[in-house]
Phi, psi and omega in degrees: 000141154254159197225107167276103170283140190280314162154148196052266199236018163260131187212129171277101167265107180249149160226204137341281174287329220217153165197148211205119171240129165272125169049046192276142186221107186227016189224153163090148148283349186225145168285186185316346188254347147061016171245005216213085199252125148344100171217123045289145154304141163282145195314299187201168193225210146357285192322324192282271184273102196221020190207123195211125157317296184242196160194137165250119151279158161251342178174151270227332213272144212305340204259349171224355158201103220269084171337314169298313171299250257310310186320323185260352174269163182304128159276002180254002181279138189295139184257108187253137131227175168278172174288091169185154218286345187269039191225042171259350158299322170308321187261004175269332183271018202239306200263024166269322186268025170067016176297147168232025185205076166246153218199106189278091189301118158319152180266139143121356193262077209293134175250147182283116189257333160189186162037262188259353192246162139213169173231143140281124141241155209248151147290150192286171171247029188230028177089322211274192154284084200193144192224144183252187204200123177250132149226123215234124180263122158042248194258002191253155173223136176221142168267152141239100209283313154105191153261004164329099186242156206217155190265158186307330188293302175358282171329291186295343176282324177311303174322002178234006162285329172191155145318090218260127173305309195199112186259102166276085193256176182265155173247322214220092156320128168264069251197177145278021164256132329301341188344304197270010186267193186256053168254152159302192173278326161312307171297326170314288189310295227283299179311332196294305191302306166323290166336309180294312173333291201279321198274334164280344185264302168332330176275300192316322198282304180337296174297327183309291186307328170252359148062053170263161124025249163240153180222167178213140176307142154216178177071001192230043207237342167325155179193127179309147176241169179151183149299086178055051142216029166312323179299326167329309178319314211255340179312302200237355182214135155323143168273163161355288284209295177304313194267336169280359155285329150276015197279171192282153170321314185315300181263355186279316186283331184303339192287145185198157211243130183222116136281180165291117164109337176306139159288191172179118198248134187288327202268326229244325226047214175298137184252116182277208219197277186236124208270014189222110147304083185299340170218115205233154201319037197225148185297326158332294170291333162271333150282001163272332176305302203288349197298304187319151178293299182320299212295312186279303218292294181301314186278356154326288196316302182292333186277357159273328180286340172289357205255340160309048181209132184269081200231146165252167187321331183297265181305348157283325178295325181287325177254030126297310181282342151328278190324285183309329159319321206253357194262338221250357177283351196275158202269149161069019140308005179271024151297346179284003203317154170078011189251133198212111186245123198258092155288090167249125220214077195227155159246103197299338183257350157284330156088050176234109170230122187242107206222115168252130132222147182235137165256099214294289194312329174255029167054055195219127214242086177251142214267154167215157246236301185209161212294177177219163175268359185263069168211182205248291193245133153260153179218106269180098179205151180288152184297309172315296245257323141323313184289340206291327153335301190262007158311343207061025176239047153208130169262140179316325182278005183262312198280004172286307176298339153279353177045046177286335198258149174237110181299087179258161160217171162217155325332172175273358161271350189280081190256131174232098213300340200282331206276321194281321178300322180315295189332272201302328181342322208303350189307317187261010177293150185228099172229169182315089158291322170316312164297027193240328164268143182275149176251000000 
């Protein structure tokens, strides 16, 4: 069997018989939010691989289950994720595009897909929605890891499930943290390093533990385009290229540098794609990527397409505090008692503005005139780009991670894992949105 990464979090396993696609994103180049691009760009796509036995997702965000691609796939082809209770926008966005063979896996529970195949999937261990994957061909095994991150008893539990052939784990969180927050330049820096720091030992501890074969950095390779922000990529999480140069001796030989289109052969090892590299991990090079006509001709396109919607101030106000109103029903928030979240949210040439603070934990929602210093979280986003949120057509992780947002917290240490679960949930909230818009 071979197993190709296609590029970022897509990984093709073929055989004779059998193909398997993970999280395929085989269309399009940037996810929703059109600052936040595939990079290497990938080879080839769609065009190519348009034909699969099976398929796994792992988790509902643009970059592992790709609205465009799904559009062009077979609907009858089987689809596996997991079974959990946070998965139902993955599984409302699935039956909206007409899949009829989706199939909810126990976590932790190897299901039989046929013959020869099976999948195991793990749940994240951090709440969120998202899942990593064991799949096991005849005598072969691949992990797909994914944006997942797992605590090391995991790890060691997974490691005693198979021999693992080949692991595509994550390295490099991805997020807008600190880029987008309101710390100075010192706190920034000083956090940034950390983060790479910590995201890097965490990957290291990971291959130590699950003990594959070869294992390849992936999924974190995204990278912002713009106007004098190529320096971002590299600020808080390493590239590829960079954690296989720092790993400990140990974990440095399992390691392998996979491009888009590269192979992997257990007899052959790496098949490269291409022995000459065109784009490569520096800043340099991502401001000639951003340089192309096309890549600015799309976000042009796209920040017109966020500005296209007909809403007045009145009703912008009502369909935010809706929106928040209904996020604030969800059960179990008093871990939050004291958490106090600053929406603050306008557009000056639509003359659209909206200022919340919410106090999550006693579910109590007050409208304000003007910002206040008294919150936990600030949060600090155009109003389009809200609505397009609660359209369901931007996930909050998409526009944190594109630095469609702007960010405070206080203390500058107080990161609170209950509050980001809270959050992102708000991703499946399902409300009337239309009466809110004019056509």
């Amino acid at each position: 069997m071979n197993v190709q990464l296609i590029g970022h979090a897509t990984v093709l396993l073929k055989d004779k018989n059998f193909s398997m696609i993970c999280d395929p994103w085989l269309k399009g180049d940037y996810v929703n939010n059109c600052t936040v691009w595939q990079y290497p760009p990938r080879e080839f796509g769609i065009e190519k691989i348009n034909k699969f036995k099976y398929m796994y997702i792992s988790h509902d965000h643009e970059d592992h289950c790709n609205a465009e691609t799904l559009k062009k796939i077979n609907k009858n082809t089987p689809i596996f994720i997991l079974k959990f209770k946070e998965n139902r926008n993955l599984i409302r966005r699935l039956k909206e595009m007409k899949f009829k063979n989706i199939t909810e896996v126990i976590a932790w529970k190897k299901h039989k897909i046929d013959k020869f195949t099976n999948i195991t999937i793990f749940p994240s261990d951090q709440g969120f929605v998202d899942s990593s994957a064991l799949i096991q061909y005849k005598d072969y095994a691949v992990y797909h890891g994914n944006d997942c991150i797992l605590k090391l008893d995991t790890i060691k539990k997974i490691s005693k499930l198979a021999n693992i052939d080949i692991a595509f784990m994550p390295y490099a969180g991805f997020s807008g943290f600190p880029s987008s927050y309101e710390f100075d330049k010192k706190t920034k820096k000083r956090l940034a390093e950390k983060k790479k720091k910590e995201g890097l030992k965490s990957f290291y501890d990971a291959v130590k533990y699950l003990k594959p074969k070869k294992a390849v950095p992936a999924a974190g390779d995204l990278i912002i385009v713009g106007k004098g922000k190529a320096w971002i990529n590299y600020f808080d999480r390493a590239s590829p290229i960079e954690a296989i140069k720092k790993a400990p001796l140990s974990v440095k030989q399992k390691l392998i540098d996979m491009r888009p289109g590269d192979i992997y052969s257990r007899d052959k090892g790496i098949i490269k794609f291409k022995k000459k590299l065109k784009w490569k991990y520096n800043t340099s090079s991502q401001e000639k990527f951003y340089a192309q006509s096309y890549v600015k001709k799309e976000v042009e396109r796209y920040n017109n397409w966020i500005l296209n919607l007909k809403i007045n101030n009145k009703n912008f106000n009502k369909l935010v505090l809706d929106f928040f109103t209904k996020a604030l029903k969800k059960k179990n928030l008093s871990n939050l008692i004291n958490y106090k979240l600053q929406i603050i949210s306008e557009n000056k040439i639509k003359n659209l503005k909206s200022i919340l603070l919410i106090d999550i934990g006693r579910k109590k929602i007050t409208e304000l005139e003007k910002p206040t210093q008294n919150y936990t979280k600030k949060i600090i986003i155009d109003a389009f780009v809200l609505c397009r949120i609660i359209r369901h057509e931007i996930l909050w992780g998409d526009a944190y991670c594109g630095l469609f947002m702007k960010l405070d917290r206080k203390p500058v240490n107080n990161y609170n894992l209950n509050f980001w679960r809270w959050f992102y949930g708000t991703d499946e909230l399902l409300i009337d949105y239309k009466k809110y818009f004019t056509k």
